[in-house]
KEBAZA-18704 format. One record per atom (N, C-alpha, C): y, z, x; residue in three letters. Coordinates in steps of 0.02 Angstrom, whole numbers, plus 50000, padded with zeros to 5 digits. Each point is the difference from the previous one (the first is absolute). Last residue first. Layout:
BEGIN
YZXALA/...
***
This chain:
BEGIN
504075158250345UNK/499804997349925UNK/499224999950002UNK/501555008550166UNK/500374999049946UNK/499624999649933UNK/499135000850229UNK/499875006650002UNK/500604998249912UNK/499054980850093UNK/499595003149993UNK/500245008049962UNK/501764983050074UNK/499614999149944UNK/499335003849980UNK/500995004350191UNK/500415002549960UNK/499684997849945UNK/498934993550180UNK/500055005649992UNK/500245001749946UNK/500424977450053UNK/499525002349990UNK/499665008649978UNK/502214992350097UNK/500024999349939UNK/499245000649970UNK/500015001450234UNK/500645007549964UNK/500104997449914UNK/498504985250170UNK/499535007249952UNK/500695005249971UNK/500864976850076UNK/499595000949936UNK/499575007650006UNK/501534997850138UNK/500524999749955UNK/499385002149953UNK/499304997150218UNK/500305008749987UNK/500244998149894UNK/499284980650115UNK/499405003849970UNK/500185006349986UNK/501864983549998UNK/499554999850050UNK/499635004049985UNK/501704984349845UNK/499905006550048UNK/499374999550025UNK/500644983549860UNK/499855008249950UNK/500045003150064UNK/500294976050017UNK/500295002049960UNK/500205005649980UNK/498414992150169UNK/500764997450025UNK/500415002749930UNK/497965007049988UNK/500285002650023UNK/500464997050024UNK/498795001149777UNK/500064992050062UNK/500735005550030UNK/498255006649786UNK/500125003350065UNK/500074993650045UNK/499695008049722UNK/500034995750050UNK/500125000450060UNK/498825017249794UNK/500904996650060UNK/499664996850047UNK/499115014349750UNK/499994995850048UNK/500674999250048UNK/498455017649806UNK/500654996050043UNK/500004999950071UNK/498235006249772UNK/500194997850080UNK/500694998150004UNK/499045005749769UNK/499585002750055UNK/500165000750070UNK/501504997849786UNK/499754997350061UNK/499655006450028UNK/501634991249756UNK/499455001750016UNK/499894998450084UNK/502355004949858UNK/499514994050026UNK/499415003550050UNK/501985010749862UNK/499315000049992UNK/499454994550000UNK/502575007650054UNK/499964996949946UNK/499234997949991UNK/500505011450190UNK/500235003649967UNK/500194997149929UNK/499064988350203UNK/499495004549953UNK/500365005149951UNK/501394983350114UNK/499574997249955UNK/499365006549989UNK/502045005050121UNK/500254998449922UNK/499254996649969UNK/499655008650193UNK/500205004849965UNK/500184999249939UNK/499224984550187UNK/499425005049982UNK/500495003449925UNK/501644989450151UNK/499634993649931UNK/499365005749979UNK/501345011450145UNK/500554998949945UNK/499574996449945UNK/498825005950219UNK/499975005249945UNK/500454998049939UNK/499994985450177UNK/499255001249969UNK/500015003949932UNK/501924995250146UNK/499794996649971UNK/499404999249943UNK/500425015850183UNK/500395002449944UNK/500164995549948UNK/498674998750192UNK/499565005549949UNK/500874999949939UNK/498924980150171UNK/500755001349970UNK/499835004549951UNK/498744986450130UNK/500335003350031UNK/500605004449979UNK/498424985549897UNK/499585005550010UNK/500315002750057UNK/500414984149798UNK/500745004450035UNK/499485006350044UNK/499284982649821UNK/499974998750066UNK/500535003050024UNK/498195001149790UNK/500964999950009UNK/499784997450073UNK/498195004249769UNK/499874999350074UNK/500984996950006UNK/497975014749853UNK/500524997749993UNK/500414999050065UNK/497415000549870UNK/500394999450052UNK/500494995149976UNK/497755011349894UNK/500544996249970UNK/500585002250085UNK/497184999049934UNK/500515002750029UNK/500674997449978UNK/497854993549866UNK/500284998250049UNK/500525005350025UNK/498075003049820UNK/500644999549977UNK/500294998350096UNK/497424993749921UNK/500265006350018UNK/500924996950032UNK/498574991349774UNK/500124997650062UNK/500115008250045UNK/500244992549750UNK/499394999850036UNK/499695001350064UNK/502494991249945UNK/499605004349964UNK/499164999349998UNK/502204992350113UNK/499425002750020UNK/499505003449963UNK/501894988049938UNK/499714995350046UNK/499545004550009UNK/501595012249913UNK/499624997249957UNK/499454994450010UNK/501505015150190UNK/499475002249946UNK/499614996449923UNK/501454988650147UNK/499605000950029UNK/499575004149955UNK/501904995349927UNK/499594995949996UNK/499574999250023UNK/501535015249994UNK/499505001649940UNK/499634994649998UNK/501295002850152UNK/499695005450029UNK/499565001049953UNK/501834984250020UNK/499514997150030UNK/499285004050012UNK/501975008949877UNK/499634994049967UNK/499524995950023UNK/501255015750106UNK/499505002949958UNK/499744997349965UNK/501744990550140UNK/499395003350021UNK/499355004149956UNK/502284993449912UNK/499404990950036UNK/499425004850035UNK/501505014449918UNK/499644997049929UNK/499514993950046UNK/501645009650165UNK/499365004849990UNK/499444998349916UNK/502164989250046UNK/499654997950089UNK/499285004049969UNK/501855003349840UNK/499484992850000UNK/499664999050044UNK/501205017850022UNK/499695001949949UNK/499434992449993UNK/501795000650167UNK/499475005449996UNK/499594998549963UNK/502024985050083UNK/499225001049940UNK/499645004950008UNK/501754995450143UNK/500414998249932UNK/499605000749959UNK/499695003550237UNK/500075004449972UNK/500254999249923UNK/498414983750050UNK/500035007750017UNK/500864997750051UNK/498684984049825UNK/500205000550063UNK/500175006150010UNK/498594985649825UNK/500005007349999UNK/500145001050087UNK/500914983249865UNK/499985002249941UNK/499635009550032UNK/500454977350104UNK/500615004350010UNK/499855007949935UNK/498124990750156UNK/500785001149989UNK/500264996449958UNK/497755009650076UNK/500174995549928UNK/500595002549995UNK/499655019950141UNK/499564992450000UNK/500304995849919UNK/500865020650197UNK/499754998849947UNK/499414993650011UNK/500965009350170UNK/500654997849973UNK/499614998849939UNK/498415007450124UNK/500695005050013UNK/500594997649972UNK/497424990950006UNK/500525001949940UNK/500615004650049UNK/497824986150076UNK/500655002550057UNK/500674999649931UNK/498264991249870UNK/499764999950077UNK/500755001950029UNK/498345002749747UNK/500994999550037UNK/499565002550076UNK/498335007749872UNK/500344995849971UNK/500804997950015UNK/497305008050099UNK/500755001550025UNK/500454994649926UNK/497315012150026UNK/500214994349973UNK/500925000850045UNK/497305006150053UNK/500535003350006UNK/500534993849975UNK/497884997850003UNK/499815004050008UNK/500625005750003UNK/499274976749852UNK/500165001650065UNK/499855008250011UNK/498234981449903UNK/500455003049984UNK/500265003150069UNK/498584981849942UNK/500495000150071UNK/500495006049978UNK/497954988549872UNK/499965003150024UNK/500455002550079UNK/500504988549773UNK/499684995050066UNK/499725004050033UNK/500885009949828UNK/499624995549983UNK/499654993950056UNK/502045014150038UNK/499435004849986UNK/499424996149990UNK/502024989250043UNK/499635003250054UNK/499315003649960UNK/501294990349838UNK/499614994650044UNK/499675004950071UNK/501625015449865UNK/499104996449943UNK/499644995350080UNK/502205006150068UNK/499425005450001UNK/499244999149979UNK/501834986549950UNK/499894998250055UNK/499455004850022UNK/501075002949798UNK/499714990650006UNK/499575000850067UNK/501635017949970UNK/499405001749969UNK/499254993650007UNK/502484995850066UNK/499465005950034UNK/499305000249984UNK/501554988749890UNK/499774996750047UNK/499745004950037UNK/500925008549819UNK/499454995149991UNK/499794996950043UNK/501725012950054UNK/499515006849981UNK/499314994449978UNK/502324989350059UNK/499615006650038UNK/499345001449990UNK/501114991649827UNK/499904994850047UNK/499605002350077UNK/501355015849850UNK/499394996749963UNK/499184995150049UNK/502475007850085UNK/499565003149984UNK/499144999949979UNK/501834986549954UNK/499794998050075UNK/499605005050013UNK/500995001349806UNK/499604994250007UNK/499724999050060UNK/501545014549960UNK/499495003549959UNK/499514992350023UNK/502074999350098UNK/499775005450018UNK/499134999149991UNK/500954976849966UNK/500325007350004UNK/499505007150011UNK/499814970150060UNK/499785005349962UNK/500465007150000UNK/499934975250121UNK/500595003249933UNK/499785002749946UNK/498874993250203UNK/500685002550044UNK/500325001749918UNK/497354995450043UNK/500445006849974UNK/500525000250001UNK/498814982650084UNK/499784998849913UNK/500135009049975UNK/500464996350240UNK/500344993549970UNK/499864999649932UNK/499745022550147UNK/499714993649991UNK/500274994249940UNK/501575019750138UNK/499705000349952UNK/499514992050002UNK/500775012950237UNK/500264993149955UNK/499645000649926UNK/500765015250228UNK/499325000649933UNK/500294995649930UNK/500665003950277UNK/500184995649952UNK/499165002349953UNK/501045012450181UNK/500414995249988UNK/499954994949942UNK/498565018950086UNK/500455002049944UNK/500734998950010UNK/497604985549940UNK/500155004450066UNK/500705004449978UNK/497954979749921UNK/500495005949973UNK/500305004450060UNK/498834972349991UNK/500095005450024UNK/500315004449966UNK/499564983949826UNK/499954998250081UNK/500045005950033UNK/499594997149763UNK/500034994250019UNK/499944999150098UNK/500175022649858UNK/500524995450017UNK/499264993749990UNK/499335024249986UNK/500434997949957UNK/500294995849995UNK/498475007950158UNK/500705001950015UNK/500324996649940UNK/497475015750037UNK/500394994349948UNK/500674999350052UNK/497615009650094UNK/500674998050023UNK/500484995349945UNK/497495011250051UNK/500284996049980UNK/500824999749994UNK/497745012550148UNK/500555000549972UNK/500594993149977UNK/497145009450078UNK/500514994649988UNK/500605003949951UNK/497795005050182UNK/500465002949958UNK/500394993049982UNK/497644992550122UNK/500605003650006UNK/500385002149926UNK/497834989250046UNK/500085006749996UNK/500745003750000UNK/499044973750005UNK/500065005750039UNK/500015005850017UNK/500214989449810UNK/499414997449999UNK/499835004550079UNK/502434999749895UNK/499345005349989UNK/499225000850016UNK/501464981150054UNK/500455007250047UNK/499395004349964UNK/499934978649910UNK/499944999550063UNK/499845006050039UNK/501005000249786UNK/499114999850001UNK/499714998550071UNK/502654999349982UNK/499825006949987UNK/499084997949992UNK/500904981450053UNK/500105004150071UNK/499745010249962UNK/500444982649831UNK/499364997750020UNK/499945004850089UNK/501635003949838UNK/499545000749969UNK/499374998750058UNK/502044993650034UNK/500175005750019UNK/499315003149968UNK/500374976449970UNK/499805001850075UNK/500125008550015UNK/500304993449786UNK/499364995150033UNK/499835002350062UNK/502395005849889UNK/499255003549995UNK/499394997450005UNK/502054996550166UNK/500004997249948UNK/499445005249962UNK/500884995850231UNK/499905006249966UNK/500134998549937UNK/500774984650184UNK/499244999149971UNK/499685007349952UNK/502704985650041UNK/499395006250041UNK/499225000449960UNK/502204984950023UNK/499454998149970UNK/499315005050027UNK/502714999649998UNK/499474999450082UNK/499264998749974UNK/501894999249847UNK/499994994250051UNK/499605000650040UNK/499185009949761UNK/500545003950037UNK/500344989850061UNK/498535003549793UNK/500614997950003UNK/500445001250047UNK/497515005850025UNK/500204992650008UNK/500554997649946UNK/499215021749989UNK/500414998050076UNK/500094993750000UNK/499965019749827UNK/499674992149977UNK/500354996350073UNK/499865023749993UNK/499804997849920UNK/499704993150018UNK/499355015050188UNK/500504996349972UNK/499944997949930UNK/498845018850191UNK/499744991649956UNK/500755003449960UNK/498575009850234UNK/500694999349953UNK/499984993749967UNK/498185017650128UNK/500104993649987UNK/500664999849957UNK/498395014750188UNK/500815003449930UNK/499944991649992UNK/497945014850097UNK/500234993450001UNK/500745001649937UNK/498335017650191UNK/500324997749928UNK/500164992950010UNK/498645011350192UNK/499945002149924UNK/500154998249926UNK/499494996150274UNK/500624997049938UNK/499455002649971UNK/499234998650191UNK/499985005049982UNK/500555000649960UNK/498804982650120UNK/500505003450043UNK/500095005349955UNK/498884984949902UNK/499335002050028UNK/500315002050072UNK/501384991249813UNK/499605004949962UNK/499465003650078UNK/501504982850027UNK/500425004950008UNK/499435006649967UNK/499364979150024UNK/500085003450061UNK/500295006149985UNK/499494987649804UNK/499455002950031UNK/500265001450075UNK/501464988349894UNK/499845006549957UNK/499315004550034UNK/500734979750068UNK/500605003150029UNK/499705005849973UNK/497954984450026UNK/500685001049969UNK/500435004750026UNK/498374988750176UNK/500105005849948UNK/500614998449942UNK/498504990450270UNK/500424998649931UNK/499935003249934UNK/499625007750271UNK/499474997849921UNK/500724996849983UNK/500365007950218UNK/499854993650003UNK/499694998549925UNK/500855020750038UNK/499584998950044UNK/499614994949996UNK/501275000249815UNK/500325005850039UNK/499334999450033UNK/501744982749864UNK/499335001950067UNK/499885006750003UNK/501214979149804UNK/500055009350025UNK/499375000950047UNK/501044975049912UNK/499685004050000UNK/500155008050034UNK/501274977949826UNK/499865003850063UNK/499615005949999UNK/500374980749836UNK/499744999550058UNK/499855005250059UNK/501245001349764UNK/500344994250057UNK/499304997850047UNK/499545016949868UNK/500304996649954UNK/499994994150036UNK/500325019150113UNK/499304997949991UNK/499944993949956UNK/
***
């Protein structure tokens, strides 16, 4: 849109947001970046624009779920690149770092009126996140401090506020025995979640038998 280009739906011209709202979208997930314009692909999920699509999105009515990936650039669970004004922080610090930028970020939503509705901190965590410091299987303990730290930043961001869902989101939604190994070590060191999440790209995860057999399981496990 930005660019010029328009959205039709029965010849009107519409924002993207509003078609999808008046087809029967409910939610909006937006993913924002520490600081993208160090990344090379010069992605636009910056907090300006992740801010301004979230007042966009609520003004609509829709649910909004905010999406930290902690990096600078895509997180996935090939590459969860620590952000460039974090790479030579330690445990406790990064932690820290965590938990203030969170919080930072929560305040501005809230105050703009774009609070979220469901927060995710770490995108497609199965190999951890903020490598090398919280990479799984070598980091338990640190993998699950970054999360809770992102869990207190939300709760202090929200204060006043009604307290956001907290979602913990992997991508192995074909894979119950994958699922259950990462689910187990991280709630069993007492990382907070309302929701858990999975990514689902069936050239990758199997075919719909795979995802409701790990689906299920996560239901009747946890």
């Amino acid at each position: 849109e930005a660019k010029g280009v328009e959205f039709r739906d029965g010849g009107v011209v519409k924002p993207g947001l509003q078609l999808f709202r008046d087809h029967g979208y409910g939610w909006v997930r937006l993913r924002l970046f520490h600081r993208p314009e160090r990344d090379r692909l010069k992605l636009p999920n910056d907090f300006a624009y992740t801010l301004e699509q979230a007042r966009r999105a609520k003004a609509l009515g829709f649910k909004l779920l905010l999406n930290f990936h902690y990096s600078d650039t895509w997180a996935d669970p090939a590459h969860q690149i620590t952000p460039a004004a974090w790479a030579e922080l330690g445990p406790e610090e990064l932690a820290a770092a965590v938990r203030d930028y969170t919080r930072e970020t929560m305040v501005a939503f809230r105050e703009a009126g774009a609070m979220p509705d469901m927060v995710q901190c770490g995108n497609e965590i199965t190999a951890g996140m903020l490598w090398p410091q919280g990479r799984v299987p070598e980091n338990w303990d640190v993998l699950a401090a970054l999360v809770k730290a992102g869990t207190q930043g939300v709760r202090e961001g929200s204060a006043g506020a009604v307290m956001p869902k907290l979602l913990v989101q992997i991508e192995r939604s074909g894979d119950w025995a994958a699922t259950k190994w990462f689910f187990d070590h991280l709630l069993s060191r007492g990382v907070e979640a309302d929701v858990l999440g999975q990514s689902y790209y069936p050239w990758w995860h199997g075919g719909l038998d795979d995802l409701r057999n790990t689906l299920h399981a996560m239901a009747r496990e946890y």
